[in-house]
N, C-alpha and C positions, 0 to 999 in steps of 0.2 A: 280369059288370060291367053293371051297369045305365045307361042312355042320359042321365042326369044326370053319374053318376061317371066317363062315358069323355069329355062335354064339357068337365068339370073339368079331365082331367088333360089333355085337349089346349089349353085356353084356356094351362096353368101351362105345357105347351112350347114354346108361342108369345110367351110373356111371355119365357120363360126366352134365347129364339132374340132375338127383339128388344134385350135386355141385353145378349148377346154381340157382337152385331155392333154397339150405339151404345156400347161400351166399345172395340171393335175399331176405331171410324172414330174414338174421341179420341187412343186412344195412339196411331194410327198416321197420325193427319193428319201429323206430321212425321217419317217416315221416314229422311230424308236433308236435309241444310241445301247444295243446290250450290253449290258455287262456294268453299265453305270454303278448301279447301288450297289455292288459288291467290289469286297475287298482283299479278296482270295490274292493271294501270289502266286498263280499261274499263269499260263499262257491263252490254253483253248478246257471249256467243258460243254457236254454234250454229244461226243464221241466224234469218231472220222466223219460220220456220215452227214452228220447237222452242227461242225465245229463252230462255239457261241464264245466269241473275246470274251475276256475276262480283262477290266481295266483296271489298272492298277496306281497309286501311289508312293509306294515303298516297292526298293526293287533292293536285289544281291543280299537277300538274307537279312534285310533290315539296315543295309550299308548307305543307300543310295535313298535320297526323297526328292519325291519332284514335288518343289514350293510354287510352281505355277499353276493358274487355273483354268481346269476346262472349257472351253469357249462355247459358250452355251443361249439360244434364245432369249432364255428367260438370268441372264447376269447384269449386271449393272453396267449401266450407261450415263454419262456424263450428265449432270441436271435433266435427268428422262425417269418418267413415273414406270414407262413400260418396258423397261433393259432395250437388249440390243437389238432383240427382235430379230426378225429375219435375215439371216448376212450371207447364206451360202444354198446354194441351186444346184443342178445337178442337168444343164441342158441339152448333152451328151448324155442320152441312156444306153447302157448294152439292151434294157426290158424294153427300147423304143427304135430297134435295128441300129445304135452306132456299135463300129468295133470293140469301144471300150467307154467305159464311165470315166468324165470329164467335169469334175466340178468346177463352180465359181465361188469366189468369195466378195463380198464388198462390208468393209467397217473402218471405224476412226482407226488408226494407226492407236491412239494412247484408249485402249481397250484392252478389259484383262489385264491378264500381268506385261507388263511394257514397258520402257525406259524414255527418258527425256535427251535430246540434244541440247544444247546450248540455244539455239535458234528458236526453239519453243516459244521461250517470253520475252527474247531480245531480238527484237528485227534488225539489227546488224549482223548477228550472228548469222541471222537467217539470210539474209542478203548476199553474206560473203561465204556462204555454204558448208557452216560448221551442223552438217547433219549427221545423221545416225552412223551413215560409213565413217566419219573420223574418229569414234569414240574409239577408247582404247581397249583392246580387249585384255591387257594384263591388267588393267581394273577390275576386268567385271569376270576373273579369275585368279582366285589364290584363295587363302585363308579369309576366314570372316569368324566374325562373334553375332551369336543370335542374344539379343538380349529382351528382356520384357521390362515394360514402362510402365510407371505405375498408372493407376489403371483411369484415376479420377481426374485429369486435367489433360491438357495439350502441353505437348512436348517443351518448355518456355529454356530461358538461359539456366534457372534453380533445379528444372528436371533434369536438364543436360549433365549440368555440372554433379548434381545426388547419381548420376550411374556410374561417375569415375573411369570411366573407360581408359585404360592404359594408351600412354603417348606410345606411336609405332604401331596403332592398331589402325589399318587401313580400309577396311570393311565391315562395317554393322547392319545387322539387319534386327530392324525395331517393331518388336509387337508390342501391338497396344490393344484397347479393349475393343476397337475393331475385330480382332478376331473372335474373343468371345461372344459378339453380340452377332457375329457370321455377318456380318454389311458384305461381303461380297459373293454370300449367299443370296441375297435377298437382290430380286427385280427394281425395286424404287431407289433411287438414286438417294443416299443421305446427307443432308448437309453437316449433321452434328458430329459424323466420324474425326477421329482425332489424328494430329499432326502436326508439322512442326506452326508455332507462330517464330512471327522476325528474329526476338531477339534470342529465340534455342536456336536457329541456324544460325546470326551470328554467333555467336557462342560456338558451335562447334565449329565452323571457319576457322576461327580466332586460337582456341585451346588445343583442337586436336589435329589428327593429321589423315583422319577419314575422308577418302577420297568414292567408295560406293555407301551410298545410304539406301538399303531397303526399306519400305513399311508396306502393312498390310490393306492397304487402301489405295484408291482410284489415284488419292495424290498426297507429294509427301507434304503438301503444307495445309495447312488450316483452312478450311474454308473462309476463313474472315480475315486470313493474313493470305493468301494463294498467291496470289502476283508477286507481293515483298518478297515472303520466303523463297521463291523460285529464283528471282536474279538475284539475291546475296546465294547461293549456292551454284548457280549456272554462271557469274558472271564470270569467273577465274578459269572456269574452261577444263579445270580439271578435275570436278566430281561429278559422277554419273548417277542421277536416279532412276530407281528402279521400284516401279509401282505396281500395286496390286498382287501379295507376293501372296501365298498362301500357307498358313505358320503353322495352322493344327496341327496339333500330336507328334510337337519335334521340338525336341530337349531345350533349353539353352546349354551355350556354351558354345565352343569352335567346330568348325568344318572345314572344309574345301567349298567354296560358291564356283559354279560354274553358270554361267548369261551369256545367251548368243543373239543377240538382236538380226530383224533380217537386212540385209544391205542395202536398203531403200534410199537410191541417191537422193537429192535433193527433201526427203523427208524430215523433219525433227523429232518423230518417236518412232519406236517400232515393238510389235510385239516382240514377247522372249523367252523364248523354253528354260527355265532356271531351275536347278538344281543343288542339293547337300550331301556332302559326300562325307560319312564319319573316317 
C-alpha cells in the first residue's frame, strides 16, 4: 500500500467515525422525555442540583387543562401501522461543541392535535390561499360545550339531532368512544374510530349555529364518509376543525376553549396548543 492509498483510506475512516457519532448525538439527543408518566402539579423534583421536569396536564389548581397531545414517536399517523416515527433531531449539540442546542422538526402539518383550513379538501380554496393564517381566531376562542356522543355509532343526522345542542351555541367539542378506546394512544393508525358521516354534518350545518367542531380523533369525519363530511363543513369558510383533541378526565359541560394554530402561510392545517379553562 502506497503512503497516498493508506491516507485515503484513513481520511474515508475518519469521515466514516465522524457520520457515526453526528447521526448517534441526533437520534439520541432524546433518549428519554422525564417526567412523562407522572402527574404531579409541579414544576421541578429532584432538588437544585439534578432539577427533573415534571409534565403536566391540569394546571392553576385544576382550573386550566391542556386537551392537546403530546407529540410523540410512537402517536398515530395518518393510514401508518408505525405512528409518526422519528420527526425531530437535535443537529446542533452544546455535548458536540455548538454554543447552544438547536433542534429540527419535520411532520404532516394535520398531526396530533391540529386544525383544518378550507383548502384542505377544496383546491380552490387552496389555490386562492384560504390557509391556516386566515382562520379566525375569535372562533377558535370563547365559550364551548364539551359533550359526549353516544358511544355505539358514527355521529349521523339522528345523533346530532338526540344531543339538542342549544341554538347560539358556537363551539362543541365531541367525545366519542375514541377516547375510551385511547386510538390516539395507540401507534397503528385506526380506520374504525368514530366521526362525523355526511348527513350528521349536514345536519349541524343546517340546524345549529356551531362554527368550531372538536373531536377526539385524527379526523372529524368518518373514515367511509372523510372527503363528503369535510367539504359540507369546510365549504361555507366559516367552521373551523379541530382534530385530535385529547378529552380524558374532563367533565362535560362549558369552558373557555382557547386554539392557537401556528401561522403557516400558504399551509391548510397546522398543529395547535389547545386548551379548557373552568
Amino acid at each position: 500500500m502506497t503512503p497516498l492509498h493508506f491516507f485515503l483510506l484513513l481520511l474515508v475512516l475518519l469521515l466514516s467515525s465522524a457520520a457515526l457519532i453526528s447521526a448517534a448525538a441526533a437520534t439520541t439527543a432524546y433518549p428519554s422525555i422525564p417526567g412523562t408518566d407522572s402527574t404531579t402539579d409541579c414544576g421541578l423534583s429532584g432538588g437544585d442540583e439534578n432539577p427533573v421536569p415534571i409534565r403536566r396536564e391540569v394546571y392553576g389548581n385544576g382550573k386550566i387543562f391542556d386537551i392537546s397531545h403530546r407529540y410523540t414517536v410512537d402517536m398515530p399517523s395518518w393510514e401508518s401501522k408505525d405512528g409518526v416515527g422519528q420527526f425531530l433531531w437535535l443537529p446542533k449539540s452544546m455535548k458536540n461543541g455548538s454554543l447552544a442546542n438547536n433542534s429540527e422538526m419535520k411532520l404532516p402539518t394535520h398531526t396530533g392535535t391540529h386544525l383544518d383550513a378550507p383548502g384542505h379538501v377544496i383546491d380552490r380554496y387552496f389555490d386562492a390561499g384560504f390557509d391556516v393564517d386566515t382562520l379566525d381566531l375569535e372562533v377558535l376562542n370563547g365559550p364551548a360545550l364539551l359533550i359526549d356522543v353516544p358511544r355505539d355509532k358514527n355521529i349521523t343526522a339522528e345523533v346530532m339531532e338526540s344531543l339538542k345542542i342549544p341554538k347560539g351555541v358556537r363551539r362543541v367539542l365531541f367525545r366519542t368512544l375514541n377516547t375510551d378506546r385511547r386510538l390516539m394512544f395507540k401507534k397503528e393508525f385506526d380506520t374504525s374510530y368514530v366521526g362525523f358521516m355526511k348527513d350528521g354534518a349536514e345536519w349541524l350545518v343546517k340546524h345549529t349555529d356551531i362554527k368550531f367542531i372538536g373531536i377526539d380523533y385524527l379526523s372529524v369525519a368518518a373514515f367511509d364518509d372523510l372527503i363528503p363530511s369535510h367539504i359540507v363543513f369546510l365549504e361555507g369558510r366559516d367552521i373551523i376543525l379541530v382534530e385530535g383533541l385529547k378529552l380524558d378526565d374532563v367533565q362535560p359541560g362549558i369552558y373557555s376553549v382557547h386554539c392557537l394554530p401556528l401561522r403557516l402561510l400558504g399551509a391548510e392545517g397546522s398543529p395547535t396548543r389547545c386548551i379548557l379553562i373552568k
